[in-house]
C-alpha positions in Angstrom: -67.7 -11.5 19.3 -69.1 -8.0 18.1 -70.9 -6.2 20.9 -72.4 -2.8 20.4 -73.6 -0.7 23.2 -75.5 3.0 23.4 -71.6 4.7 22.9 -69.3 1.5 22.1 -68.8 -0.6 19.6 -66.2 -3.8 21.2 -65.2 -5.5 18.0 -61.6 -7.5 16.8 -58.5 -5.4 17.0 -57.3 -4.4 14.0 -53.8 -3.8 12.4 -54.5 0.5 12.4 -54.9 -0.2 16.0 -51.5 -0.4 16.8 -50.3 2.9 17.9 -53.5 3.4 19.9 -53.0 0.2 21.9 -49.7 1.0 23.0 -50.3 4.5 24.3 -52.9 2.6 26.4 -51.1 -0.4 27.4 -47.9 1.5 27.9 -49.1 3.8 29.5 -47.6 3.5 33.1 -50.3 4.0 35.1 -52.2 1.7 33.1 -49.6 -0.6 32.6 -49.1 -1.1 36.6 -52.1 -3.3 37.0 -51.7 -5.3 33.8 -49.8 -8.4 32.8 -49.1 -7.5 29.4 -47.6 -4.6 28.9 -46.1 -4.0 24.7 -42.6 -3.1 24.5 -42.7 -1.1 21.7 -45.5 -0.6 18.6 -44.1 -3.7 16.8 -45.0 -5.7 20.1 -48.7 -4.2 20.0 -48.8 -5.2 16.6 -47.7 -8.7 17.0 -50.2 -9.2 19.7 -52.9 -8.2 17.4 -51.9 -10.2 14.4 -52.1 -12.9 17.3 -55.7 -12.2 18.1 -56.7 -12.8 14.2 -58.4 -15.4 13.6 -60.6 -14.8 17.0 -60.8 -18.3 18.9 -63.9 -19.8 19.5 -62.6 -20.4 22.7 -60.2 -19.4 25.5 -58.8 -16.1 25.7 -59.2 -13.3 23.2 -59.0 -9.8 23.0 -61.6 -7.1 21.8 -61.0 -3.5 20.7 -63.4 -1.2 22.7 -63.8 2.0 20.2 -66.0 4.8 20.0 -69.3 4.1 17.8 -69.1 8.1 16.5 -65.4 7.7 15.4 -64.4 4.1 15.4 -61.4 5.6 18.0 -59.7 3.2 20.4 -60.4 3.8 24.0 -59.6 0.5 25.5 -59.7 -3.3 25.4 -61.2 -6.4 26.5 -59.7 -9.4 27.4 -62.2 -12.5 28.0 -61.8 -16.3 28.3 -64.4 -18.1 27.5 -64.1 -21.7 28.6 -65.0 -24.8 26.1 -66.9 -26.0 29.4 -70.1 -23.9 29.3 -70.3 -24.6 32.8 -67.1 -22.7 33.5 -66.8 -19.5 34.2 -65.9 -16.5 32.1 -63.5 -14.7 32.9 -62.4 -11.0 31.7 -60.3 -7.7 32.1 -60.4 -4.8 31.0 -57.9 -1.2 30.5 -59.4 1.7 29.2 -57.0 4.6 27.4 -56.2 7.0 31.0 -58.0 9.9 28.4 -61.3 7.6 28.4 -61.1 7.1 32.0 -64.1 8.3 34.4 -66.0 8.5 31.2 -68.0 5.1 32.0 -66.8 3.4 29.1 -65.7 0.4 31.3 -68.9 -0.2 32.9 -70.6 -0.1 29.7 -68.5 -2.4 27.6 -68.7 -4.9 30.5 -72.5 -4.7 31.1 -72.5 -5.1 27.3 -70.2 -8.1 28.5 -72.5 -9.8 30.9 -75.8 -9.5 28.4 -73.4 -11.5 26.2 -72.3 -13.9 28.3 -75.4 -15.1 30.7 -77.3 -14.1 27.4 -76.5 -15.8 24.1 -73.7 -17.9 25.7 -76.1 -19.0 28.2 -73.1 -19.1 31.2 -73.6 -19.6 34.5 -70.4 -17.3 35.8 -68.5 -14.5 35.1 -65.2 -13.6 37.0 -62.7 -10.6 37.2 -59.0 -11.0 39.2 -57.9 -7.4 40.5 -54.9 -5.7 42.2 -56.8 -4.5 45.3 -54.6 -1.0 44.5 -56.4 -0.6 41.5 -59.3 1.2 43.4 -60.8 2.6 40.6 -60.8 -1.2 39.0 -62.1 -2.9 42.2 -64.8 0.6 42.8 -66.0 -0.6 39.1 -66.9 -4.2 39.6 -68.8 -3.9 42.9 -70.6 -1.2 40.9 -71.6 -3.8 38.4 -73.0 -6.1 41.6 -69.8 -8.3 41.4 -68.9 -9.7 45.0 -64.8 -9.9 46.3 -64.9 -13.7 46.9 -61.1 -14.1 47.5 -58.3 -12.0 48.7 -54.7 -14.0 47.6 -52.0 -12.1 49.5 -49.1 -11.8 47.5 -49.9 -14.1 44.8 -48.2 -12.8 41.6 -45.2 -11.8 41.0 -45.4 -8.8 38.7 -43.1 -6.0 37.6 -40.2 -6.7 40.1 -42.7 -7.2 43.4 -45.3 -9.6 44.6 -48.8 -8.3 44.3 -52.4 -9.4 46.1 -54.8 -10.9 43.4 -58.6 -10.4 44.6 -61.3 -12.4 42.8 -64.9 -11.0 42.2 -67.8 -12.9 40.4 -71.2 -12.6 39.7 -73.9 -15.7 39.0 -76.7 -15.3 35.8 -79.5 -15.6 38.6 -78.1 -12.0 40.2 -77.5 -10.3 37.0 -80.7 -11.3 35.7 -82.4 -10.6 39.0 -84.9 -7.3 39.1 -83.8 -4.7 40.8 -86.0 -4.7 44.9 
């Protein structure tokens, strides 16, 4: 999956990629809402040598980079189930120096014309931390809906967290605006 977008370009990760994607995903704050968090550079670039040959199905990771420089600002996780009547489901961490840049919101619109587009899907689905306002702010910004609220559901990082689910159909993404 190549997706390109007025300012991104979300693409395969690549090996040079490495040190970028640990600042990001190491990165503490970022790290606190994220199940995967890279020990150390080698990890980062184990977990991309994972990624490579992309899957035509189940989950896979994209790089989201700047079109004028090719930099690394983020990435995209999406599983996309061999059921086309399953949902999609995705996540997404942005790089905390691309943050309130709305780089997120643009890689996953570009996400959604992808998915109810050329995959033809019916759903697409985000879990959250319901502390990660700026995460939850995002997708009802992209007309998701909270559908479920799973108190204490995951254990993650030494403490159980809440897990809330949002989703949004083809039929209301494709919808014109009243």
């Amino acid at each position: 999956m190549e997706l390109v977008t007025a300012r991104l370009r979300i693409d395969a990760l690549r090996p040079d990629d490495a040190a970028a994607l640990f600042a990001c995903r190491g990165d503490p704050a970022v790290a606190r809402y994220q199940g995967w968090r890279p020990a150390d550079i080698a990890a980062a670039r184990g977990f991309i040598a994972a990624q490579a040959p992309a899957p035509a199905h189940g989950w896979f990771q994209r790089a989201i980079r700047l079109r004028e420089d090719g930099r690394l600002v983020g990435d995209l996780g999406v599983n996309l189930p061999e059921d086309a009547r399953a949902s999609v489901e995705f996540g997404i961490s942005i790089a905390p120096a691309g943050q309130g840049r709305g780089y997120a919101g643009e890689a996953v619109r570009a996400l959604f014309e992808q998915a109810f587009g050329a995959w033809g899907r019916h759903r697409v689905q985000a879990s959250a931390d319901p502390r990660n306002l700026a995460c939850v702010a995002l997708l009802r910004a992209l007309g998701m809906r909270q559908e479920a609220h799973h108190r204490e559901s995951l254990w993650l990082r030494g403490e159980w967290v809440d897990d809330v689910v949002f989703a949004l159909l083809a039929r209301e993404w494709l919808a014109p605006p009243p």
